[in-house]
N, C-alpha and C positions, 0 to 999 in steps of 0.2 A: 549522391555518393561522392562523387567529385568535391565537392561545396567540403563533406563533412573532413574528407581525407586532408583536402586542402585545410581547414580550419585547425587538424587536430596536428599536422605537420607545425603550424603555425605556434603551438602549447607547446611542441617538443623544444622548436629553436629558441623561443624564449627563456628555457632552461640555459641555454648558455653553450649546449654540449652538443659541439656540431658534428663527432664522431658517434654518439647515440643518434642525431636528427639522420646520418647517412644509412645506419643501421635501420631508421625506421623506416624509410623511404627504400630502399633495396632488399628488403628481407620482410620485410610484414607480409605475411601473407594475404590482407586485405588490399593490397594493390594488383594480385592476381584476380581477386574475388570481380576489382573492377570493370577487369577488361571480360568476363563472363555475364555481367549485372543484365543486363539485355533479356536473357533467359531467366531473371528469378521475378516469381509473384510477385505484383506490384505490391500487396501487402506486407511481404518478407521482405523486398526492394525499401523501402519504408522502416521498415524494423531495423535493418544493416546499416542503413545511413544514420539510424539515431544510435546505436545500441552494437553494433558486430565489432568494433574496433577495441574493447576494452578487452576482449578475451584472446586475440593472437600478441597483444599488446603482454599480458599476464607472463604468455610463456617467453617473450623473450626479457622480463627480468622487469618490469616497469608498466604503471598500469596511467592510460593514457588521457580517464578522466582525472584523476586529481595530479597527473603529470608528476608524480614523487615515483620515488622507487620503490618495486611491490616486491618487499623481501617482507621476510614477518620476523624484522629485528624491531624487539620493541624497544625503543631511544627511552628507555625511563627507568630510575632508581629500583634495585629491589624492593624498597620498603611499598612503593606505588604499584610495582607489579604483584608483589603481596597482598595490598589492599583492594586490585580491581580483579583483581583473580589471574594470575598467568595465563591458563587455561581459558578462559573467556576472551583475554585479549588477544590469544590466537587468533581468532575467527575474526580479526581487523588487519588490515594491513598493516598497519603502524597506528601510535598513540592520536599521530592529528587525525586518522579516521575516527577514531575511539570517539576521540571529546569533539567530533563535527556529529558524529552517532548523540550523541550526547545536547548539545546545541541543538538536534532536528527534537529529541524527545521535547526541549524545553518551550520548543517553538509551539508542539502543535498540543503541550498537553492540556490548555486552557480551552483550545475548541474542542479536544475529547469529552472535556469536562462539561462544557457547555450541552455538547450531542448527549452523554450519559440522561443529566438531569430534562433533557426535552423529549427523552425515549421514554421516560419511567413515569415521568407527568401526561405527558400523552396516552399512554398506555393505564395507566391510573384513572384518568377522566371517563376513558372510554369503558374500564370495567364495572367502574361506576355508575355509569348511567344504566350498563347491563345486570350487574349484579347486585348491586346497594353497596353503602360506605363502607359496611364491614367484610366486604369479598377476600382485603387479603388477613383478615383475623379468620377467616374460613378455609381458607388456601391453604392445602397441607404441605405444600410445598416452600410456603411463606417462611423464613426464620425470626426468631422473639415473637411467637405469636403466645397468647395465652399469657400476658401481663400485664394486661389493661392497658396499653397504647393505643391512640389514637391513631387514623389510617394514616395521617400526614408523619405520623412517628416513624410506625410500622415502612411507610414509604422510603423512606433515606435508607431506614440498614435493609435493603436486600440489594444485591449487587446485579453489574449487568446482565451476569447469565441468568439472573432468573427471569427479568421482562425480558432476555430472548426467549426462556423456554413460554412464559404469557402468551408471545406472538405467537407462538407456535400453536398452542394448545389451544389456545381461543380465535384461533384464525382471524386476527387482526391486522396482516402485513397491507391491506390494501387501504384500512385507515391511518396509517403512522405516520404518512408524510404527506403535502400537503399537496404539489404537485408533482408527478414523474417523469411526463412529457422530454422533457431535455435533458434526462437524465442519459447518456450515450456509455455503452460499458466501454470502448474502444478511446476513450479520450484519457484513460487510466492505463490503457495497454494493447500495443498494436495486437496482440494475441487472444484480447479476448472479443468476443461473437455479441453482439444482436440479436443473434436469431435462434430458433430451435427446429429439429427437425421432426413432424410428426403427420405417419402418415404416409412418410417418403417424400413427406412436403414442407418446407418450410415457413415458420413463424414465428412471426416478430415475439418479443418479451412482453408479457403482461404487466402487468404494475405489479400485481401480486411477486411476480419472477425477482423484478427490480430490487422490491422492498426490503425483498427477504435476502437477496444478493449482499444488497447494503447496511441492512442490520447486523447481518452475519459478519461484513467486515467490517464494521466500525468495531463489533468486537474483539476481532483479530488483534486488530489495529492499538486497539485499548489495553489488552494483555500484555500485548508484545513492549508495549511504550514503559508502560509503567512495571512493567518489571528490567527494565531497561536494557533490553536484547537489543543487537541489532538490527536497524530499521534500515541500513543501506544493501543489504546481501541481496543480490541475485541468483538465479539459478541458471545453468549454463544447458540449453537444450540443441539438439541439431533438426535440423529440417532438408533440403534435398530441392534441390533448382532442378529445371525441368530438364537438364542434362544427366542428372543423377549424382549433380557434384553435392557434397555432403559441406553441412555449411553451418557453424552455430552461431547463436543467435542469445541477447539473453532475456531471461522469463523473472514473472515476478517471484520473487519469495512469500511474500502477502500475498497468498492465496484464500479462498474459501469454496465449498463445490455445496449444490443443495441440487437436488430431485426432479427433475422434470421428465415426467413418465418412464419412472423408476430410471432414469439414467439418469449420470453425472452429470452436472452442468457447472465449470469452472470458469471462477472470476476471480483475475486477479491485480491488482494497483502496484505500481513500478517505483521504488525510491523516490525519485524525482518528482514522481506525483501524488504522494501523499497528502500533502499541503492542499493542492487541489483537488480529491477526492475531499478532503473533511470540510473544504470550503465550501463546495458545491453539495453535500450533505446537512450543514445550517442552512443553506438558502434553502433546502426541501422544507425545511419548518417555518423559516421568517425572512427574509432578505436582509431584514435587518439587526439580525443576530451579531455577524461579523461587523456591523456599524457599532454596535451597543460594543462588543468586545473590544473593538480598538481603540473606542473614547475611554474603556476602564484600563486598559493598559497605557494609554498616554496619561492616562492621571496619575496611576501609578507609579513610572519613573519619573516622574516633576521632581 
Protein backbone atom coordinates (compact mmCIF):
# COMPACT_ATOMS: atom_id res chain seq x y z
CA UNK A 1 0.00 0.00 0.00
CA UNK A 2 3.00 2.22 0.84
CA UNK A 3 4.60 1.36 -2.73
CA UNK A 4 1.16 2.12 -4.39
CA UNK A 5 0.50 5.54 -2.38
CA UNK A 6 3.98 6.39 -2.92
CA UNK A 7 3.91 5.74 -6.80
CA UNK A 8 0.51 7.56 -7.34
CA UNK A 9 1.81 10.81 -5.09
CA UNK A 10 4.63 10.56 -7.71
CA UNK A 11 1.59 10.94 -10.98
CA UNK A 12 0.11 13.83 -9.00
CA UNK A 13 3.71 16.01 -8.70
CA UNK A 14 4.50 15.28 -12.08
CA UNK A 15 1.32 17.24 -12.99
CA UNK A 16 3.21 20.28 -12.14
CA UNK A 17 0.65 21.33 -9.22
CA UNK A 18 2.12 21.15 -5.99
CA UNK A 19 -1.05 22.80 -4.22
CA UNK A 20 -3.20 19.64 -5.55
CA UNK A 21 0.12 17.13 -4.66
CA UNK A 22 -0.50 18.78 -0.68
CA UNK A 23 -4.23 18.25 -1.07
CA UNK A 24 -3.55 14.83 -2.02
CA UNK A 25 -1.14 13.80 0.38
CA UNK A 26 -3.18 15.61 3.52
CA UNK A 27 -6.78 14.90 2.71
CA UNK A 28 -7.05 11.54 0.84
CA UNK A 29 -8.56 9.55 2.62
CA UNK A 30 -6.47 6.53 1.70
CA UNK A 31 -3.56 7.77 3.90
CA UNK A 32 -5.91 7.03 6.86
CA UNK A 33 -6.88 3.75 5.26
CA UNK A 34 -2.96 3.24 5.67
CA UNK A 35 -2.21 3.50 9.03
CA UNK A 36 -5.52 0.69 9.63
CA UNK A 37 -4.05 -1.82 6.54
CA UNK A 38 -2.77 -4.26 9.16
CA UNK A 39 -6.44 -5.17 9.96
CA UNK A 40 -7.81 -5.70 6.33
CA UNK A 41 -7.89 -9.21 4.45
CA UNK A 42 -4.89 -9.95 2.70
CA UNK A 43 -7.04 -10.27 -0.34
CA UNK A 44 -8.94 -6.79 0.15
CA UNK A 45 -5.19 -5.68 1.36
CA UNK A 46 -4.31 -6.52 -2.36
CA UNK A 47 -7.37 -5.15 -4.07
CA UNK A 48 -6.69 -1.45 -2.11
CA UNK A 49 -3.09 -1.35 -3.24
CA UNK A 50 -4.16 -1.85 -6.88
CA UNK A 51 -7.55 -0.37 -7.21
CA UNK A 52 -8.78 1.84 -3.60
CA UNK A 53 -7.21 5.01 -4.62
CA UNK A 54 -9.10 6.07 -7.67
CA UNK A 55 -12.41 6.50 -5.79
CA UNK A 56 -11.47 9.04 -2.65
CA UNK A 57 -9.37 10.48 -5.55
CA UNK A 58 -13.00 10.85 -7.62
CA UNK A 59 -14.57 12.90 -4.86
CA UNK A 60 -11.94 15.37 -4.34
CA UNK A 61 -12.19 16.53 -7.96
CA UNK A 62 -9.40 14.49 -9.96
CA UNK A 63 -9.12 10.92 -10.68
CA UNK A 64 -5.69 9.50 -9.86
CA UNK A 65 -5.33 6.84 -12.67
CA UNK A 66 -5.16 8.90 -15.67
CA UNK A 67 -4.04 11.81 -13.40
CA UNK A 68 -6.33 14.45 -15.54
CA UNK A 69 -9.13 16.16 -13.89
CA UNK A 70 -12.40 14.14 -13.30
CA UNK A 71 -14.98 16.89 -14.15
CA UNK A 72 -17.31 15.63 -16.86
CA UNK A 73 -16.66 18.91 -19.06
CA UNK A 74 -16.40 17.40 -22.38
CA UNK A 75 -13.25 19.59 -24.08
CA UNK A 76 -15.04 19.01 -27.55
CA UNK A 77 -17.02 20.94 -30.36
CA UNK A 78 -20.74 20.60 -30.42
CA UNK A 79 -20.84 19.28 -33.67
CA UNK A 80 -18.44 16.07 -32.04
CA UNK A 81 -20.55 15.92 -29.07
CA UNK A 82 -23.66 15.67 -31.45
CA UNK A 83 -22.08 13.02 -33.25
CA UNK A 84 -20.81 10.72 -30.34
CA UNK A 85 -24.02 11.39 -28.43
CA UNK A 86 -23.69 13.93 -25.37
CA UNK A 87 -25.50 11.55 -23.37
CA UNK A 88 -23.08 8.58 -23.96
CA UNK A 89 -20.12 10.83 -23.40
CA UNK A 90 -21.43 11.42 -19.99
CA UNK A 91 -20.50 8.06 -18.73
CA UNK A 92 -16.47 9.13 -19.59
CA UNK A 93 -14.79 11.47 -17.83
CA UNK A 94 -13.50 13.51 -20.55
CA UNK A 95 -13.07 12.92 -24.38
CA UNK A 96 -9.19 11.38 -23.85
CA UNK A 97 -11.14 8.68 -21.81
CA UNK A 98 -13.70 8.41 -24.70
CA UNK A 99 -11.00 7.75 -27.71
CA UNK A 100 -8.46 5.74 -25.12
CA UNK A 101 -12.19 3.56 -24.64
CA UNK A 102 -11.94 3.77 -28.14
CA UNK A 103 -8.04 2.63 -28.83
CA UNK A 104 -8.91 -0.37 -26.14
CA UNK A 105 -12.03 -1.50 -28.59
CA UNK A 106 -9.50 -1.31 -31.62
CA UNK A 107 -6.77 -3.23 -29.75
CA UNK A 108 -8.72 -6.15 -28.83
CA UNK A 109 -11.33 -6.35 -31.62
CA UNK A 110 -9.12 -8.75 -33.93
CA UNK A 111 -8.58 -11.26 -30.95
CA UNK A 112 -12.63 -11.06 -30.32
CA UNK A 113 -12.71 -11.93 -33.85
CA UNK A 114 -10.40 -14.48 -33.88
CA UNK A 115 -12.12 -16.21 -30.30
CA UNK A 116 -15.78 -15.68 -32.35
CA UNK A 117 -14.73 -17.84 -35.51
CA UNK A 118 -12.61 -20.75 -33.06
CA UNK A 119 -15.92 -20.88 -30.81
CA UNK A 120 -18.38 -21.62 -33.92
CA UNK A 121 -15.78 -23.86 -35.80
CA UNK A 122 -15.15 -25.83 -32.79
CA UNK A 123 -18.54 -26.04 -31.71
CA UNK A 124 -19.59 -26.92 -35.55
CA UNK A 125 -16.92 -29.92 -35.78
CA UNK A 126 -18.01 -31.34 -32.69
CA UNK A 127 -21.93 -31.17 -33.67
CA UNK A 128 -20.93 -32.79 -36.52
CA UNK A 129 -19.46 -35.53 -35.68
CA UNK A 130 -22.58 -35.95 -33.27
CA UNK A 131 -25.36 -35.04 -35.49
CA UNK A 132 -24.37 -35.24 -39.35
CA UNK A 133 -23.39 -32.13 -41.65
CA UNK A 134 -26.85 -30.89 -41.93
CA UNK A 135 -27.52 -30.44 -37.77
CA UNK A 136 -27.69 -26.74 -38.35
CA UNK A 137 -30.30 -27.00 -41.57
CA UNK A 138 -32.25 -29.04 -38.61
CA UNK A 139 -31.58 -26.58 -35.77
CA UNK A 140 -34.78 -24.60 -35.23
CA UNK A 141 -33.08 -22.21 -33.76
CA UNK A 142 -30.52 -21.86 -36.79
CA UNK A 143 -31.30 -18.43 -38.80
CA UNK A 144 -31.46 -18.63 -43.20
CA UNK A 145 -32.13 -22.24 -42.71
CA UNK A 146 -34.39 -23.60 -45.53
CA UNK A 147 -32.40 -22.14 -48.61
CA UNK A 148 -30.25 -24.65 -49.64
CA UNK A 149 -26.86 -23.46 -48.02
CA UNK A 150 -24.27 -25.29 -47.27
CA UNK A 151 -23.24 -26.04 -43.41
CA UNK A 152 -20.16 -23.87 -44.03
CA UNK A 153 -22.68 -21.14 -45.41
CA UNK A 154 -25.31 -21.64 -42.90
CA UNK A 155 -22.08 -21.52 -40.35
CA UNK A 156 -20.76 -17.69 -40.68
CA UNK A 157 -24.51 -16.05 -40.47
CA UNK A 158 -25.43 -17.27 -36.96
CA UNK A 159 -24.08 -14.98 -34.49
CA UNK A 160 -22.23 -15.61 -31.09
CA UNK A 161 -25.28 -15.97 -28.92
CA UNK A 162 -26.37 -18.82 -30.77
CA UNK A 163 -23.16 -21.24 -30.29
CA UNK A 164 -23.59 -19.87 -26.60
CA UNK A 165 -26.99 -21.13 -26.53
CA UNK A 166 -25.26 -24.80 -28.65
CA UNK A 167 -22.97 -25.00 -25.67
CA UNK A 168 -25.59 -24.90 -23.64
CA UNK A 169 -28.03 -26.99 -25.03
CA UNK A 170 -25.75 -29.68 -26.12
CA UNK A 171 -23.70 -29.61 -23.18
CA UNK A 172 -20.46 -29.08 -24.77
CA UNK A 173 -18.61 -26.45 -22.41
CA UNK A 174 -16.13 -29.37 -21.34
CA UNK A 175 -15.07 -29.89 -25.05
CA UNK A 176 -14.52 -26.09 -26.38
CA UNK A 177 -11.30 -25.42 -25.12
CA UNK A 178 -8.46 -27.27 -25.17
CA UNK A 179 -6.73 -27.10 -21.91
CA UNK A 180 -8.12 -25.48 -18.58
CA UNK A 181 -5.76 -26.23 -16.11
CA UNK A 182 -4.08 -22.54 -15.81
CA UNK A 183 -6.81 -21.18 -16.34
CA UNK A 184 -7.08 -18.97 -12.61
CA UNK A 185 -10.35 -16.64 -12.38
CA UNK A 186 -8.49 -14.37 -9.72
CA UNK A 187 -5.77 -13.27 -12.32
CA UNK A 188 -8.67 -11.13 -13.96
CA UNK A 189 -10.00 -9.87 -10.50
CA UNK A 190 -8.81 -9.92 -7.03
CA UNK A 191 -12.69 -10.57 -6.27
CA UNK A 192 -13.42 -13.25 -8.06
CA UNK A 193 -13.29 -17.17 -6.27
CA UNK A 194 -11.87 -20.55 -7.41
CA UNK A 195 -13.78 -22.19 -5.48
CA UNK A 196 -17.52 -23.23 -4.76
CA UNK A 197 -19.25 -24.06 -1.90
CA UNK A 198 -21.11 -27.57 -1.77
CA UNK A 199 -22.06 -29.43 0.80
CA UNK A 200 -20.84 -26.88 3.41
CA UNK A 201 -17.58 -27.79 1.80
CA UNK A 202 -15.56 -26.39 -0.61
CA UNK A 203 -14.62 -27.03 -4.31
CA UNK A 204 -12.39 -26.20 -6.64
CA UNK A 205 -14.09 -25.26 -10.37
CA UNK A 206 -14.49 -27.97 -12.93
CA UNK A 207 -13.54 -27.36 -16.41
CA UNK A 208 -17.11 -27.44 -17.16
CA UNK A 209 -17.51 -24.27 -14.47
CA UNK A 210 -14.49 -22.49 -16.23
CA UNK A 211 -15.58 -22.96 -19.77
CA UNK A 212 -18.90 -21.76 -19.33
CA UNK A 213 -17.51 -18.75 -17.18
CA UNK A 214 -15.36 -17.89 -20.27
CA UNK A 215 -17.73 -18.40 -23.06
CA UNK A 216 -20.05 -16.39 -21.22
CA UNK A 217 -17.55 -13.69 -21.08
CA UNK A 218 -16.00 -13.50 -24.21
CA UNK A 219 -19.53 -12.80 -25.07
CA UNK A 220 -20.03 -10.01 -22.74
CA UNK A 221 -16.89 -8.78 -23.70
CA UNK A 222 -17.87 -9.06 -27.68
CA UNK A 223 -21.20 -7.12 -27.35
CA UNK A 224 -20.02 -4.55 -25.26
CA UNK A 225 -16.85 -3.89 -27.83
CA UNK A 226 -18.59 -3.72 -30.73
CA UNK A 227 -21.33 -1.82 -29.99
CA UNK A 228 -18.67 0.43 -28.63
CA UNK A 229 -19.82 1.01 -24.74
CA UNK A 230 -17.36 1.48 -22.41
CA UNK A 231 -14.85 -1.03 -21.71
CA UNK A 232 -12.99 1.10 -18.80
CA UNK A 233 -16.11 1.68 -16.20
CA UNK A 234 -15.79 0.15 -12.84
CA UNK A 235 -18.19 -0.40 -10.16
CA UNK A 236 -17.60 0.99 -6.91
CA UNK A 237 -18.47 -1.67 -3.97
CA UNK A 238 -17.74 -1.43 -0.14
CA UNK A 239 -16.46 -4.28 2.08
CA UNK A 240 -15.50 -3.77 5.91
CA UNK A 241 -11.85 -4.46 7.62
CA UNK A 242 -12.08 -6.57 10.51
CA UNK A 243 -12.43 -3.40 12.61
CA UNK A 244 -15.71 -2.77 11.01
CA UNK A 245 -14.19 0.23 9.08
CA UNK A 246 -16.29 0.44 5.84
CA UNK A 247 -13.89 0.77 2.96
CA UNK A 248 -14.57 0.74 -0.99
CA UNK A 249 -13.05 -1.01 -3.25
CA UNK A 250 -13.57 -1.13 -7.10
CA UNK A 251 -15.26 -4.19 -9.00
CA UNK A 252 -15.39 -5.29 -12.36
CA UNK A 253 -18.26 -3.95 -14.71
CA UNK A 254 -17.55 -6.98 -17.13
CA UNK A 255 -19.45 -9.23 -15.23
CA UNK A 256 -21.06 -12.69 -16.02
CA UNK A 257 -22.94 -15.03 -13.15
CA UNK A 258 -23.86 -18.85 -14.34
CA UNK A 259 -25.39 -21.68 -11.93
CA UNK A 260 -23.75 -23.73 -9.67
CA UNK A 261 -26.28 -25.78 -7.75
CA UNK A 262 -28.85 -23.43 -8.59
CA UNK A 263 -26.72 -20.53 -7.01
CA UNK A 264 -24.95 -17.57 -8.45
CA UNK A 265 -21.66 -17.98 -9.33
CA UNK A 266 -19.89 -14.48 -10.50
CA UNK A 267 -16.99 -13.88 -12.61
CA UNK A 268 -15.84 -10.84 -13.46
CA UNK A 269 -12.44 -9.36 -15.70
CA UNK A 270 -11.18 -5.65 -14.59
CA UNK A 271 -10.42 -2.95 -17.46
CA UNK A 272 -6.88 -3.49 -17.14
CA UNK A 273 -7.26 -6.83 -17.93
CA UNK A 274 -9.18 -7.35 -20.69
CA UNK A 275 -6.34 -7.81 -22.98
CA UNK A 276 -5.13 -10.64 -20.76
CA UNK A 277 -8.24 -12.37 -20.23
CA UNK A 278 -8.73 -12.60 -24.35
CA UNK A 279 -5.05 -13.40 -24.62
CA UNK A 280 -5.09 -16.21 -22.28
CA UNK A 281 -8.58 -17.35 -23.95
CA UNK A 282 -6.72 -17.94 -27.71
CA UNK A 283 -4.02 -19.82 -25.90
CA UNK A 284 -7.07 -22.15 -24.53
CA UNK A 285 -7.41 -23.02 -28.42
CA UNK A 286 -3.73 -22.83 -29.86
CA UNK A 287 -0.78 -21.02 -28.35
CA UNK A 288 -0.23 -20.05 -31.50
CA UNK A 289 -3.03 -17.98 -32.34
CA UNK A 290 -1.68 -14.78 -30.96
CA UNK A 291 1.62 -15.60 -33.00
CA UNK A 292 -0.41 -16.02 -36.31
CA UNK A 293 -2.15 -12.64 -35.23
CA UNK A 294 0.61 -10.52 -34.72
CA UNK A 295 2.57 -11.60 -37.96
CA UNK A 296 -0.97 -10.51 -39.80
CA UNK A 297 -1.01 -7.28 -38.14
CA UNK A 298 2.75 -6.57 -38.67
CA UNK A 299 2.10 -7.18 -42.22
CA UNK A 300 -0.50 -5.11 -42.36
CA UNK A 301 0.89 -1.74 -41.13
CA UNK A 302 4.06 -2.22 -43.64
Amino acid sequence: MKIALFKEGIKVAKMGDFALLYKWAFTNPAMETLQRQKSIPHKIRKQNAHNLLQYPAKHQGFTMLDSKPANNALDCSESIKNLFSTQRLQSYTNTHQHFKNLVLIGKIATKLSALEICIRNTINTLLIERLGVRWLEEESEAEHRGRGLDNHQLLSRQNLGFWHKMATKHKLYKDIFAVLEPFEPTRYSLLNRDRFYHNGKKRFLRDTHKSEMILSCIHTIRNRCFHCENLLKTREIFTRDNNGHKLPISAPRITTIIKINDRDFYFGVMPDKIEVFLDDCLDLFDRDIRRYIAVAQGATNE
